[in-house]
C-alpha positions as CSV (number, residue, x, y, z in Angstrom):
1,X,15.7,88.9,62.1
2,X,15.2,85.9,64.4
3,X,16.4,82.8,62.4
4,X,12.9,80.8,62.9
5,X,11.3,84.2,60.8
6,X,13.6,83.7,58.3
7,X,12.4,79.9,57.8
8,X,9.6,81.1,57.6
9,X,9.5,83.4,55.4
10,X,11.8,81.8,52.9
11,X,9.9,80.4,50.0
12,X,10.7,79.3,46.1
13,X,11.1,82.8,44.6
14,X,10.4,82.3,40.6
15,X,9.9,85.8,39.6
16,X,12.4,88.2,40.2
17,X,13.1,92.2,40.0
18,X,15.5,93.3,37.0
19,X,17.6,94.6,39.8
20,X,21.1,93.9,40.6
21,X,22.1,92.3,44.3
22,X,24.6,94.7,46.0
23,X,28.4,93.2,46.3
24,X,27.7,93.5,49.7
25,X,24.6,91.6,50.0
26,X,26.1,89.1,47.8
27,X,29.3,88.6,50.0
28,X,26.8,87.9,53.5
29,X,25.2,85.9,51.2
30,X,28.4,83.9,50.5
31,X,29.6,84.5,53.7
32,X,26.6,82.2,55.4
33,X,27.9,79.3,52.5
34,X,31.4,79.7,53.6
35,X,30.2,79.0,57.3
36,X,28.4,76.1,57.1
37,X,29.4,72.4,58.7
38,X,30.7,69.6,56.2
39,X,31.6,66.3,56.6
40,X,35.4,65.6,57.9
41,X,34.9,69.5,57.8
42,X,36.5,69.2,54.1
43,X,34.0,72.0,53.0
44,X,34.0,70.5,49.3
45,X,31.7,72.9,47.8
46,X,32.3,76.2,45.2
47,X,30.2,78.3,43.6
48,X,30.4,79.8,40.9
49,X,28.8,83.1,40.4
50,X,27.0,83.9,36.7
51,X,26.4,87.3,36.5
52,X,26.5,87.6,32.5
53,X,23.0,87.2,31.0
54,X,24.0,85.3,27.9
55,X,25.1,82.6,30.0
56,X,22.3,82.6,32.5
57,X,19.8,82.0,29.8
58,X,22.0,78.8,28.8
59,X,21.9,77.7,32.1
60,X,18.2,78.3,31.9
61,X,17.8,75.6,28.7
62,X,20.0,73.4,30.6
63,X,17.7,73.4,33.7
64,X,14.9,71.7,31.3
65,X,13.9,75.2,29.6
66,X,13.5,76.7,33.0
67,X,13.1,80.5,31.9
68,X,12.9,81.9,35.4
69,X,16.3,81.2,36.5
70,X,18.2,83.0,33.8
71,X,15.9,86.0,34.5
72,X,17.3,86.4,37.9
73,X,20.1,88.7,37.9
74,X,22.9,86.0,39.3
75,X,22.8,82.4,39.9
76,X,24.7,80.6,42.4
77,X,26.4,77.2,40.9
78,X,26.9,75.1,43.9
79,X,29.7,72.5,42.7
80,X,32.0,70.0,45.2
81,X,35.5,67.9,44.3
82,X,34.5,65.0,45.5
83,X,36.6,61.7,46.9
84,X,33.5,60.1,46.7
85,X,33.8,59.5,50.3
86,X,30.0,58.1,52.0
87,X,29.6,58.7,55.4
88,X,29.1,55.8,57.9
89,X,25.4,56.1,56.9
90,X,26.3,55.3,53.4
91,X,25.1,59.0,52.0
92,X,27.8,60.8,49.7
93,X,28.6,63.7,52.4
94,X,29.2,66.1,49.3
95,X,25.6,66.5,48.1
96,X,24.6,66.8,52.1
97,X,27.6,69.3,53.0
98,X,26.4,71.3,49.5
99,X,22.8,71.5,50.8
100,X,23.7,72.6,54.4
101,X,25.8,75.2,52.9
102,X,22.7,75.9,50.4
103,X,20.1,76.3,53.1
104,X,22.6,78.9,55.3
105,X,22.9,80.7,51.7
106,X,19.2,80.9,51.1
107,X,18.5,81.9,54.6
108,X,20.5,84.6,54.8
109,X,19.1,85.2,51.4
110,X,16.0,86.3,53.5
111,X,17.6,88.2,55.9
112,X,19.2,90.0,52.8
113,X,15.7,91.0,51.5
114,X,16.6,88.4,48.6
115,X,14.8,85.0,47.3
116,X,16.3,82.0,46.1
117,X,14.7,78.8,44.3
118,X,16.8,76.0,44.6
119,X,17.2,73.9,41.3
120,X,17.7,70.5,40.7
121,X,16.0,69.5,37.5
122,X,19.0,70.2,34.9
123,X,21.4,68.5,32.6
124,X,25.4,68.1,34.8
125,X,26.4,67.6,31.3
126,X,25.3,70.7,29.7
127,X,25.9,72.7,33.0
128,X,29.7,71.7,33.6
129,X,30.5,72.5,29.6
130,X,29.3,75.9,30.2
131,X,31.0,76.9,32.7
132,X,34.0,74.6,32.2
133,X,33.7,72.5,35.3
134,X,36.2,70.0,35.7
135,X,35.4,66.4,35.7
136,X,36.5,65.8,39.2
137,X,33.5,68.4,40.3
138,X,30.0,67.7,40.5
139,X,27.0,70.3,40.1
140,X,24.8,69.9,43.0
141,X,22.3,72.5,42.5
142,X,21.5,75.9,41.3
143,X,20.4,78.4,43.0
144,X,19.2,81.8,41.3
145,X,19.6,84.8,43.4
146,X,17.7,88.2,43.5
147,X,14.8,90.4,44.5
148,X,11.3,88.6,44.7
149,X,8.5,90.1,42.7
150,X,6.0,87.9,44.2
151,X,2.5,87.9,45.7
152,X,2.6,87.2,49.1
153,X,1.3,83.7,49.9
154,X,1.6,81.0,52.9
155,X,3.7,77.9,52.7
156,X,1.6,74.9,52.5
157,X,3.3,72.2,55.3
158,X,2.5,69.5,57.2
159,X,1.3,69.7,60.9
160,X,4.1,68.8,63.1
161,X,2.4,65.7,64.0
162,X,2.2,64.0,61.0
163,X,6.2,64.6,60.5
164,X,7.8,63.7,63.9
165,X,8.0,60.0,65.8
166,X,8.5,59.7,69.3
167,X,11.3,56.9,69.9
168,X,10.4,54.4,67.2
169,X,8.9,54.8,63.6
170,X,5.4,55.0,63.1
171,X,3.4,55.9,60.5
């Protein structure tokens, strides 16, 4: 698959088959996360992979109730140990090397046959104490992980135009 079909293809995936993701799949999967570029190449992240289904569904009531995400047969639990370091931009580079190695993860997700919803609306708190996080680590995002049930349906975006500037800012 040519890697512009998988972007677009990719899409928020919030029903998913009761069917569970090959080892295989899974470590390509992974595999794309391992790869991708960090800041000071310090690759901060780990995941954490919840297979069990009692603990899914409390990562579900953490994620504000969120039903959907314990129903998918694994969730990814994308964490970084953090220096607190900000790049010269003054962005944390954990939460952006954690979403580069997200977006290579849900991408290959696609490639996989597989869908992905990315999840930001949950309580760190609640999140770490279930899994025993350490303090020193943050949860960046979840990321439910399985085989779409969906109806198929086009992406809604923005003309090209309305995103991009040519040399200066404009509005």
């Amino acid at each position: 698959m040519d890697v512009l079909d998988a972007i677009k293809q990719r899409k928020s995936v919030r029903r998913y088959l009761d069917k569970p993701v090959e080892e295989e799949k899974l470590l390509k999967v992974l595999e794309a996360g391992r790869l991708a570029p960090s800041a000071r190449n310090l690759q901060e992240w780990r995941f954490i992979i919840v297979r069990d289904p009692d603990t899914r569904r409390k990562i579900a009531e953490a994620a504000n109730g969120q039903a959907f995400i314990g129903e998918a047969p694994l969730i990814i639990v994308a964490c970084a140990q953090t220096d607190q370091h900000l790049m010269k931009c003054g962005q944390p580079a954990y939460t952006i090397d954690v979403a580069a190695a997200l977006d290579h993860i849900s991408l290959e997700a696609v490639e996989q046959g597989l869908g992905t919803c990315w999840i930001g609306a949950f309580s760190q708190d609640k999140v770490r104490k279930i899994l025993n996080i350490p303090d020193r680590y943050r949860v960046v995002a979840l990321l439910p992980l399985g085989f779409p049930r969906w109806e198929a349906s086009m992406k809604v975006r923005k003309r090209l135009e309305e995103l991009v500037c040519q040399e200066t800012f404009s509005e």
